[in-house]
C-alpha positions in Angstrom: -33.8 -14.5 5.7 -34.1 -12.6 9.3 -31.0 -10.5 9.2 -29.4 -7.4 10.9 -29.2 -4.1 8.6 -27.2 -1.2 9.6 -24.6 -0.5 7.6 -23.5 -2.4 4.4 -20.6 -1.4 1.9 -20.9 -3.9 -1.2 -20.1 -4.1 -5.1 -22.8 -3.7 -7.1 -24.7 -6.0 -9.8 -25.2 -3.6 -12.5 -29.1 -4.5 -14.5 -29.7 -0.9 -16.1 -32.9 -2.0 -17.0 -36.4 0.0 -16.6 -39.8 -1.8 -16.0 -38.4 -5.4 -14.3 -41.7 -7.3 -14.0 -41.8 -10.5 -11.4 -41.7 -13.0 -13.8 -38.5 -11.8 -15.5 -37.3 -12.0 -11.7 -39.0 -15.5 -10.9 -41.0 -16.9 -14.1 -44.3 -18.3 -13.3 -43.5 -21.9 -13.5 -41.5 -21.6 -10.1 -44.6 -20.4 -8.3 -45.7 -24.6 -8.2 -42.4 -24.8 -5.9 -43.6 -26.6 -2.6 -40.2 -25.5 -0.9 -39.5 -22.4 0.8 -35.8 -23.1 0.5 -33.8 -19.9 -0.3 -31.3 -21.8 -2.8 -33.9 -23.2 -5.0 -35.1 -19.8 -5.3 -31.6 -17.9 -5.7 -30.4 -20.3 -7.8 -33.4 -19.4 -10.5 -33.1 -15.5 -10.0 -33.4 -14.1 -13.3 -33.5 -18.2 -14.4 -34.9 -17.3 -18.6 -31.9 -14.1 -18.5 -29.5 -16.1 -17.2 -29.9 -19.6 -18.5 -30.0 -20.9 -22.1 -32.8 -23.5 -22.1 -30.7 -26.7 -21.0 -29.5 -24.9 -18.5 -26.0 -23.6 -19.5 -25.3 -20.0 -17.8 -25.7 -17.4 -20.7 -22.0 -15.6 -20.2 -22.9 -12.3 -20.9 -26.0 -11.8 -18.1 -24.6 -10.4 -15.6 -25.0 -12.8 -12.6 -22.5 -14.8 -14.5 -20.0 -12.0 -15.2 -17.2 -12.2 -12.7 -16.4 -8.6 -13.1 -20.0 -7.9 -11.1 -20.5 -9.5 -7.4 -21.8 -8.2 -4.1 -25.2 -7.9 -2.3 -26.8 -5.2 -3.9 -28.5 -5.1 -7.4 -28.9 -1.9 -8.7 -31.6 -1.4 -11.4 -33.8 0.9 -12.8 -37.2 2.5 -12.4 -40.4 0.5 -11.8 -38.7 -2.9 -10.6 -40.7 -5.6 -9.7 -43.6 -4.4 -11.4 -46.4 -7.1 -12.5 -47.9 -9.7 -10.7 -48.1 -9.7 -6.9 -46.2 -13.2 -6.5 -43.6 -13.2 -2.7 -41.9 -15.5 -4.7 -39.6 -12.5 -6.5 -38.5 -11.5 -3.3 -38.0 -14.8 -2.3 -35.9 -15.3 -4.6 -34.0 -12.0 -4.3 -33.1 -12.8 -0.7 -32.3 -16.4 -1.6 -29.4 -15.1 -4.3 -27.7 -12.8 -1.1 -29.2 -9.7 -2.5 -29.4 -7.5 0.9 -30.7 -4.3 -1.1 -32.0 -3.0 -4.8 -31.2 0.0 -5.3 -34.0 1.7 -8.2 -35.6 4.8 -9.6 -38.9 3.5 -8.2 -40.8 -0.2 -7.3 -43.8 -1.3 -7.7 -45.8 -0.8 -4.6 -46.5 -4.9 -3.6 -43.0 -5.7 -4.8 -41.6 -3.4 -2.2 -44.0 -4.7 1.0 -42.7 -7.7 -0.5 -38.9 -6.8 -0.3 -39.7 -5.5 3.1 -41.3 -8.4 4.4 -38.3 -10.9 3.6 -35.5 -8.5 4.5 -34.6 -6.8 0.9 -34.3 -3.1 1.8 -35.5 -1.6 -1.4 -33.6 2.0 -2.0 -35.4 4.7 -4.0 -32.8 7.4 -5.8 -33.0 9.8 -7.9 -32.8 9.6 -11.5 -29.7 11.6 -11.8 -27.9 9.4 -8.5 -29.2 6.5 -10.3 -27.5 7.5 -13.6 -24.4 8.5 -11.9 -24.0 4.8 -10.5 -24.8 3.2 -13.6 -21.8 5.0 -15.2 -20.0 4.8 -12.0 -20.0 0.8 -12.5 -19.9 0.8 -16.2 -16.6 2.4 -16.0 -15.4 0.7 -12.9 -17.4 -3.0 -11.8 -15.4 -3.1 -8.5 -17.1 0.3 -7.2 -18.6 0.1 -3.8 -21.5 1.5 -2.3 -22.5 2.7 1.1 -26.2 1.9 2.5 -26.8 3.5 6.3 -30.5 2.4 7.0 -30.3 4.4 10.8 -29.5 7.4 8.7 -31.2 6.6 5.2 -28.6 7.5 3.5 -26.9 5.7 0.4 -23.6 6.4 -1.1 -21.9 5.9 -4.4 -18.1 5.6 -2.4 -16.3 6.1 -6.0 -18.2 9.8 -6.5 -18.5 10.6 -2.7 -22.5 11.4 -3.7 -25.3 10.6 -1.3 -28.7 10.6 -1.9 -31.6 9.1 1.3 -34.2 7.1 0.8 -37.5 6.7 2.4 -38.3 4.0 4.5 -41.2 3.5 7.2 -40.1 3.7 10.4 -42.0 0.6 11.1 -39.9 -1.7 8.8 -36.4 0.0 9.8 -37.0 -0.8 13.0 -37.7 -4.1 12.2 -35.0 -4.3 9.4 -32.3 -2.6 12.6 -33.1 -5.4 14.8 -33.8 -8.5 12.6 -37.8 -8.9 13.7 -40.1 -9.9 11.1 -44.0 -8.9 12.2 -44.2 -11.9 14.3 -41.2 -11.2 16.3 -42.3 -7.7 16.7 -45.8 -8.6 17.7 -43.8 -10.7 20.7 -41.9 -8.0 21.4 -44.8 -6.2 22.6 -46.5 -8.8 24.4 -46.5 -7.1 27.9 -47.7 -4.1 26.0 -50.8 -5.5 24.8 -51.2 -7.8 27.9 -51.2 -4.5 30.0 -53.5 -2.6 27.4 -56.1 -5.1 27.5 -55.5 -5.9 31.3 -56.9 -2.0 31.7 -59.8 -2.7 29.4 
């Protein structure tokens, strides 16, 4: 979903969780899906954590705990390890997650992220901790994402931490352009470069 990113301030989804591989996010037997429609995938985020079998929502995941809401999950280190499959991110950006906030992603998962508007947010174990407890003892705490400044802030504490980002993908994340759009945006750039050639 092409959208802005600037600034968001946003509840948190608490999963605490190290070593999230893709199919826990999206289990294989979505990847058949011939749609690209973000509810089908939203609606089957975390499907096997957050469904019994005939489909009943399991009360105590999270995504079905009122106490937890907002656009940005925050989990643990090494999310969206595993397979390869766009489909995680797809579905990610299909629930309204605008960021994950982790310890570290797995390198394909992130490009994946990027590539469908999911700003992944690299912290710090200890800032990472910190939030963890921060929502554990409060659900409705808030944080603070700035992508122009790269900065996130737990707004209960006051702590900030920045992230990395290329500056590639924040300017397309700043301006909603996915590579496509970008590549247009250039057009009388290359048209002029190979013009002189």
């Amino acid at each position: 979903m092409k959208q802005k990113f600037d600034v968001i301030e946003s509840r948190c989804i608490p999963l605490p969780i190290d070593n999230i591989d893709t199919d826990q996010i999206i289990p294989a037997r979505f990847l058949k899906a011939t749609t690209r429609d973000e509810r089908f995938f939203g609606d089957n985020l975390f499907c096997d954590w957050r469904y019994d079998s005939d489909g009943t929502p399991k009360p105590d995941f999270v995504l079905n705990d009122p106490r937890y809401g907002g656009c940005v999950l925050v989990a643990g280190r090494n999310f969206g390890s595993g397979s390869s499959r766009e489909h995680a991110a797809w579905a990610l950006a299909g629930y309204g997650i605008r960021a994950v906030i982790a310890g570290s992603f797995a390198d394909i998962h992130r490009q994946n992220e990027l590539n469908n508007f999911v700003l992944p947010v690299e912290v710090s174990a200890g800032f990472l901790q910190e939030l963890h407890a921060c929502i554990a003892s409060d659900p409705a705490t808030r944080v603070r994402i700035d992508l122009a400044a790269q900065t996130v802030t737990n707004l209960s504490s006051g702590r900030s931490e920045s992230f990395p980002i290329s500056g590639y993908k924040k300017y397309c994340f700043l301006n909603a352009l996915d590579d496509i759009d970008y590549l247009l945006e250039q057009k009388n750039k290359i048209e002029a470069f190979e013009q002189a050639r």
